[in-house]
ZADO-652380 format. One line per 5 residues: number of its first residue (from 1); their letters; for each residue y, z, x of N, C-alpha, C. Coordinates in pm, whole numbers, plus 50000, padded with zeros to 5 digits. Atoms other than C-alpha are relative to their C-alpha. Example, Ala and Ser with C-alpha at 12.3 -4.5 7.8 and 13.67 -1.06 7.14 Angstrom:
<nodes>
1> AS> 49881 50000 50089 49550 50780 51230 50120 50000 50090 ~ 49881 49994 49918 49894 50714 51367 50109 50073 49923
</nodes>
This chain:
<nodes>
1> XXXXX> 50092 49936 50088 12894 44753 39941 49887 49903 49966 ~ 50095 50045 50023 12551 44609 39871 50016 49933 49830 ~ 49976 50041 50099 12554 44374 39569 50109 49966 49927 ~ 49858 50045 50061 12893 44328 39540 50036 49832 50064 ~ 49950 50175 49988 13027 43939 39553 50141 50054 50106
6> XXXXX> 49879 50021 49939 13303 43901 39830 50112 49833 49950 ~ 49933 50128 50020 13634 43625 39736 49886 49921 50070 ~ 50014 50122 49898 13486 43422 40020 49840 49945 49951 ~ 50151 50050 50031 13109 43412 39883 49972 49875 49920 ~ 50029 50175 50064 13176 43149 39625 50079 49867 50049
11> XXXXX> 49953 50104 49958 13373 42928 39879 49930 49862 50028 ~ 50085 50133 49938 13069 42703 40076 50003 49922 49826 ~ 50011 50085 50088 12988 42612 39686 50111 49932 49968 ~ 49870 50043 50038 13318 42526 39568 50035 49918 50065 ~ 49984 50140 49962 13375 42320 39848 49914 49916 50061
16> XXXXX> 50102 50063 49984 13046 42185 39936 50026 49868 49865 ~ 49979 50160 50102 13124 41991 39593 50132 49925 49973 ~ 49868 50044 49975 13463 41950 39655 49999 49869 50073 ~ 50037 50102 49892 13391 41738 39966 49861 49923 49984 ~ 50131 50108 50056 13057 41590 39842 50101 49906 49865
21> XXXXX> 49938 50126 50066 13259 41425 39584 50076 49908 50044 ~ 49897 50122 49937 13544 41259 39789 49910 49939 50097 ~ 50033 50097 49899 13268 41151 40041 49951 49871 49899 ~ 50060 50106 50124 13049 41014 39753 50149 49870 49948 ~ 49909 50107 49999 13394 40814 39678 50045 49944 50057
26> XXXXX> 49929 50107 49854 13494 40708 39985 49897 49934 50032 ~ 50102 50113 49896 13154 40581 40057 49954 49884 49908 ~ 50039 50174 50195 13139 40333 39652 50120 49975 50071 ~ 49884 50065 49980 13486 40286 39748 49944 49855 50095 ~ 50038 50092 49854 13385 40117 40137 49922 49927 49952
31> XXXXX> 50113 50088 50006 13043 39980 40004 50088 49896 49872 ~ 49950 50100 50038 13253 39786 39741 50066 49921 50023 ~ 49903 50045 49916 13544 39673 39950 49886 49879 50105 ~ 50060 50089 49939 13285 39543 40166 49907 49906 49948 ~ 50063 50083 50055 13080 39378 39929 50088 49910 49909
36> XXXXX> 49900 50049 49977 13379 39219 39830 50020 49887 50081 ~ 49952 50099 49913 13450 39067 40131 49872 49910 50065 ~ 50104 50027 49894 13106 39006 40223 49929 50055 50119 ~ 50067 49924 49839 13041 39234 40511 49923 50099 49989 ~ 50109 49865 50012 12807 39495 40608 50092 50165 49965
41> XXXXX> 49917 49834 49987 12872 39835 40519 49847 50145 49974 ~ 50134 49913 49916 12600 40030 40729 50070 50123 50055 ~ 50007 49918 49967 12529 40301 40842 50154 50136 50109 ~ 49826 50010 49866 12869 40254 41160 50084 50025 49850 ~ 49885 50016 50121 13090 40208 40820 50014 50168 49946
46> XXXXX> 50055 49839 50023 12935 40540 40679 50081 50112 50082 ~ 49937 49898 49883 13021 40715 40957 50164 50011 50024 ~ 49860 50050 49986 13371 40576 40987 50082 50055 49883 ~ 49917 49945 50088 13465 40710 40639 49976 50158 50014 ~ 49979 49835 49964 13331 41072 40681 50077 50044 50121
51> XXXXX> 49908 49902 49869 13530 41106 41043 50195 49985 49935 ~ 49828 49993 50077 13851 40954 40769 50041 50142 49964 ~ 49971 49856 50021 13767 41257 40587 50040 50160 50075 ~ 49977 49904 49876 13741 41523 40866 50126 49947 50037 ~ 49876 50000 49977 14054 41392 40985 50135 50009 49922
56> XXXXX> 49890 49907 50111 14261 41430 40690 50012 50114 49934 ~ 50056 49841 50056 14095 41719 40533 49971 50129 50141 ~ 50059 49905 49915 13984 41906 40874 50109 50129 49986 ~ 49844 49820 49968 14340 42115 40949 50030 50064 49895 ~ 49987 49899 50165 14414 42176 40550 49884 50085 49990
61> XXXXX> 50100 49838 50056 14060 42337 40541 50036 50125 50099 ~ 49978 49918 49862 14130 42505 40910 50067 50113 49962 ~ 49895 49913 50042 14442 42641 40748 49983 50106 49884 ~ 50030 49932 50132 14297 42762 40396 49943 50115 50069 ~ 50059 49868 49959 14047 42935 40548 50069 50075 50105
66> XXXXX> 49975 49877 49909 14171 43122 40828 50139 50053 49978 ~ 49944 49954 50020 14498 43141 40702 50082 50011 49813 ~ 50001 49947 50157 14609 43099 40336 49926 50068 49912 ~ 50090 49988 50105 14319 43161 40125 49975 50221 50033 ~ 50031 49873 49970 14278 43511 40299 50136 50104 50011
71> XXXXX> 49815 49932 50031 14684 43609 40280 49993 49996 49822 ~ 49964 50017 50148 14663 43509 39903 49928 50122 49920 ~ 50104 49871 50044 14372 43760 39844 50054 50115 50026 ~ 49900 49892 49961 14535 44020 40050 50117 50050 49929 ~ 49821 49951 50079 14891 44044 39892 49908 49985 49844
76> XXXXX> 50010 50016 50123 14718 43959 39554 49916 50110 49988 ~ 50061 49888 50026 14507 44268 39553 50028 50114 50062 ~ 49887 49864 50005 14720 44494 39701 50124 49982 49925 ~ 49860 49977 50120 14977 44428 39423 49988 50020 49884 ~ 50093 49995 50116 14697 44401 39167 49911 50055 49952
81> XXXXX> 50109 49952 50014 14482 44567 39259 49850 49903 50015 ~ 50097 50106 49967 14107 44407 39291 49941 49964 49906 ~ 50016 50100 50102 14010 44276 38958 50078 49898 49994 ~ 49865 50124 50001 14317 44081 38896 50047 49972 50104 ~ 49933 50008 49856 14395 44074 39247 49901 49879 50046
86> XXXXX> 50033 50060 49952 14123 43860 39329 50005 49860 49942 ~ 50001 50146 50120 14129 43595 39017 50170 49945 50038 ~ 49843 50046 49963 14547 43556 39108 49927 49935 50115 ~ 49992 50035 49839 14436 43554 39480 49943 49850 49995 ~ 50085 50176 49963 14164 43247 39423 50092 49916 49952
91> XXXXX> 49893 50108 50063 14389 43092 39191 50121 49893 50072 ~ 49899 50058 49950 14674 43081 39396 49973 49939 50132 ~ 50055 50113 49860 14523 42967 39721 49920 49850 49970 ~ 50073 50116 50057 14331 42701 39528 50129 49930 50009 ~ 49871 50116 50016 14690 42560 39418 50061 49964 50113
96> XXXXX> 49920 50021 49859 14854 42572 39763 49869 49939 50080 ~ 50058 50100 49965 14533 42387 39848 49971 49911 49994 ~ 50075 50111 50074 14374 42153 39623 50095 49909 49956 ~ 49931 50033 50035 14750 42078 39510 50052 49863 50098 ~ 49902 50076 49914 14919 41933 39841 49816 49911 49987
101> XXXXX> 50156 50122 49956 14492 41750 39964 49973 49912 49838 ~ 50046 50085 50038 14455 41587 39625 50126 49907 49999 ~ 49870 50115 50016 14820 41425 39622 49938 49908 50112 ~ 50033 50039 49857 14711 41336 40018 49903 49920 49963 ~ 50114 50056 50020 14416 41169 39839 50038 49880 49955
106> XXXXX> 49946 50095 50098 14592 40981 39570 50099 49898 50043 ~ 49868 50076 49934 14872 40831 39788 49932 49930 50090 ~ 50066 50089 49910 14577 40712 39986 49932 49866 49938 ~ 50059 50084 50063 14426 40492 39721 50112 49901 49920 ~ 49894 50076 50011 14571 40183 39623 50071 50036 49796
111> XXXXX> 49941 49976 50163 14770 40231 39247 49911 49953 49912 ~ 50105 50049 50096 14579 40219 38955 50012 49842 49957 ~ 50033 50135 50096 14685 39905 38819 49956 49856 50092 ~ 50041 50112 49915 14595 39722 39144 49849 50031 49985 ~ 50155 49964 49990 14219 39866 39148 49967 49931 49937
116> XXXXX> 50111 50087 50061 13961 39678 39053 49921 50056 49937 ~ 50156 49921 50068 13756 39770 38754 49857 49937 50005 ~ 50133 50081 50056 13393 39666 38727 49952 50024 49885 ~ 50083 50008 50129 13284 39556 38391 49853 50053 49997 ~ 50129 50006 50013 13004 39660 38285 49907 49915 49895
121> XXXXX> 50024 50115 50122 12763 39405 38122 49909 50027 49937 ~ 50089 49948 50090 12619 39481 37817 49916 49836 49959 ~ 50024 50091 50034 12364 39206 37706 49912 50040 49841 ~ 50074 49971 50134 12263 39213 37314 49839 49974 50034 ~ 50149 50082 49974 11898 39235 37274 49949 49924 49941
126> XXX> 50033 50163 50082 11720 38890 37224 49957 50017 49835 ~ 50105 49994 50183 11620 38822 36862 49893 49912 50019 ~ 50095 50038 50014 11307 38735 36814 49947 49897 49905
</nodes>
């Protein structure tokens, strides 16, 4: 029907910032690690963490979309009908997504209490 929103319409956003955030962290992560050690972390480096991502994330999205995310909608709005059928449906494909890929995230980064914080340095202003 003309003007009507489909589930799938607010997906690209949802995970356009989904995945713009973990790159944005994987790529402070690398550029600190390497400034750290001293080394470059160009453009090759860059590249090297977004094909991390695609390779851990590629098949979970593969799978959402073509097969969970569109079973969850289905059974959830033929049991619910399509108001509540579709808010269950996103819901629950979100959890059987976002649930297992952010553990997959977290088990990738080293434990909090090893991370390194950076201070931030406040300097009073001079007196005059």
């Amino acid at each position: 029907m003309p003007g009507t929103a489909s589930p799938k319409s607010w997906a690209p956003p949802e995970g356009t910032g989904f995945y713009a955030t973990l790159l944005l962290g994987e790529l402070i992560r690398g550029a600190y690690t390497a400034g750290a050690h001293r080394a470059v972390y160009g453009p090759r480096q860059m590249l090297r963490s977004l094909r991390t991502l695609f390779v851990e994330f590629g098949p979970a999205e593969l799978i959402d979309t073509g097969l969970t995310r569109p079973l969850c909608f289905g059974l959830a709005t033929a049991w619910l009908g399509p108001r509540l059928g579709i808010l269950v449906g996103k819901l629950a494909a979100d959890v059987i997504f976002y649930g297992p890929v952010i553990a997959v995230q977290e088990l990738r980064l080293p434990p909090r209490s090893a991370q390194v914080i950076i201070p931030m340095v406040h300097q009073p202003p001079a007196m005059p």
